[in-house]
GURO-719155 format. One record per residue (C-alpha): residue in one letter; x, y, z. Coordinates in steps of 0.05 Angstrom, whole numbers, padded with zeros to 5 digits. Example, Ala and Ser with C-alpha at 12.3 -4.5 7.8 and 13.67 -1.06 7.14 Angstrom:
# residues 2
{atom A, {00246, -00090, 00156}}
{atom S, {00273, -00021, 00143}}
***
This chain:
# residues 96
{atom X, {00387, -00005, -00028}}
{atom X, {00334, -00053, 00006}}
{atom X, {00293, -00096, -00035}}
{atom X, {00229, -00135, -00009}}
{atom X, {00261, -00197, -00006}}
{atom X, {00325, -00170, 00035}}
{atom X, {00273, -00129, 00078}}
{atom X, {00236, -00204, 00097}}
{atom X, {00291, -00239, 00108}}
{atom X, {00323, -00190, 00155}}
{atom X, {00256, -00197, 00199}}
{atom X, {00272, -00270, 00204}}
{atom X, {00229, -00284, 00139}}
{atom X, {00163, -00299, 00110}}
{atom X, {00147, -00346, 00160}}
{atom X, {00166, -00310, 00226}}
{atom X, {00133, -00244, 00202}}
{atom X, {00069, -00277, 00182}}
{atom X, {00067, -00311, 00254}}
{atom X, {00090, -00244, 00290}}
{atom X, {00037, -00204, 00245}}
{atom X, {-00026, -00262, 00248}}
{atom X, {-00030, -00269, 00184}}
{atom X, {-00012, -00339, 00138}}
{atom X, {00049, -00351, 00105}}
{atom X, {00015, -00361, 00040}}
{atom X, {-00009, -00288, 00048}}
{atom X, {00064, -00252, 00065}}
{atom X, {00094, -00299, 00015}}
{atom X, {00039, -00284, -00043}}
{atom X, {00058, -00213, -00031}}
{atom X, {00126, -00219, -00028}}
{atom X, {00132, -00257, -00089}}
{atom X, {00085, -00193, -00122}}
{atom X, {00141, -00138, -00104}}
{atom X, {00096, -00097, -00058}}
{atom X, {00051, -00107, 00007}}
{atom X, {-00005, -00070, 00018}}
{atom X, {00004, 00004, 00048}}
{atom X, {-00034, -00028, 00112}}
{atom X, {00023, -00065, 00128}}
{atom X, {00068, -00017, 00129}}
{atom X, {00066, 00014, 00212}}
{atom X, {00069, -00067, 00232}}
{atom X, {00134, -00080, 00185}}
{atom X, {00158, -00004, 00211}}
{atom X, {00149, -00040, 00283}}
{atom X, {00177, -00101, 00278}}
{atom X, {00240, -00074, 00234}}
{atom X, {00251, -00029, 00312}}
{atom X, {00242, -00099, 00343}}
{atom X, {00306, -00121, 00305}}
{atom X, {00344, -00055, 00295}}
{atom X, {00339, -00045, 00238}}
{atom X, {00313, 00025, 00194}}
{atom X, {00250, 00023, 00176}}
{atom X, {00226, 00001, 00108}}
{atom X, {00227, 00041, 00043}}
{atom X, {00155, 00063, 00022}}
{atom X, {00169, 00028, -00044}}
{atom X, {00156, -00029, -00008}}
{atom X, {00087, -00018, -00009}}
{atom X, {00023, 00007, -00051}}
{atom X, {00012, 00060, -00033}}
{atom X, {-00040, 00110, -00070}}
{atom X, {-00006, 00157, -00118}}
{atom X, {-00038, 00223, -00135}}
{atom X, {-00031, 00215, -00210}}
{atom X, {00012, 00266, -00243}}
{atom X, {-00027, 00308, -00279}}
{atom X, {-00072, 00326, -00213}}
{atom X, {00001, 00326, -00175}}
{atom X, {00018, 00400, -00225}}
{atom X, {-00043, 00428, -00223}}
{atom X, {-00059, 00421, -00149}}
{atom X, {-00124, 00378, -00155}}
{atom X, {-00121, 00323, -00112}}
{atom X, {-00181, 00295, -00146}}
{atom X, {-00160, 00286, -00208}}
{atom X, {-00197, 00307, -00277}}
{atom X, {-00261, 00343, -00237}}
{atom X, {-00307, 00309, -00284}}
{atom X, {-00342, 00275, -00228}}
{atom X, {-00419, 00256, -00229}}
{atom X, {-00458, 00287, -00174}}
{atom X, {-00528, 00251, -00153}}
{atom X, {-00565, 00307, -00182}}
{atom X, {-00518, 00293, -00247}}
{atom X, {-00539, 00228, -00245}}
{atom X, {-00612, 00233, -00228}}
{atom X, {-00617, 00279, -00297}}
{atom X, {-00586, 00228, -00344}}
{atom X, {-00638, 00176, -00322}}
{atom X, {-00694, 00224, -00333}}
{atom X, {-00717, 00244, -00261}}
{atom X, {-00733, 00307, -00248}}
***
């Protein structure tokens, strides 16, 4: 199983991916020490894990965006359906 940490170091760590990505070491580093970068890393990290030969990372690397689980069994993808349209909205402040 590959953790974060394991993942960094195997890249040449925080410092060598934050210089190969553009990005400061504080940022890589702040991340790393959270459990999780951002799903926008995660084609760079794909990339530079080829670089080295290594597999690609795990998703659970990263934040992604969940569907929660209660849209996940009924097949909404948007959730409870109680959203307010502009007309909805336009109502409740007394426009007509």
């Amino acid at each position: 199983m590959c953790d974060i940490r394991e993942f960094i170091q195997a890249l040449g760590g925080c410092r060598a991916v934050a210089q190969r990505l553009g990005a400061k070491y504080t940022t890589i580093h702040s991340h790393l020490a959270a459990g999780a970068f951002p799903a926008k890393y995660y084609d760079a990290f794909c990339a530079l894990a080829v670089e080295v030969g290594r597999e690609p990372p795990p998703k659970k690397l990263f934040s992604f965006v969940q569907i929660p689980e209660a849209a996940r069994r009924s097949g909404i993808a948007g959730g409870s359906g109680d959203a307010v349209t502009d007309v909805d909205s336009d109502e409740k402040r007394g426009a007509a």
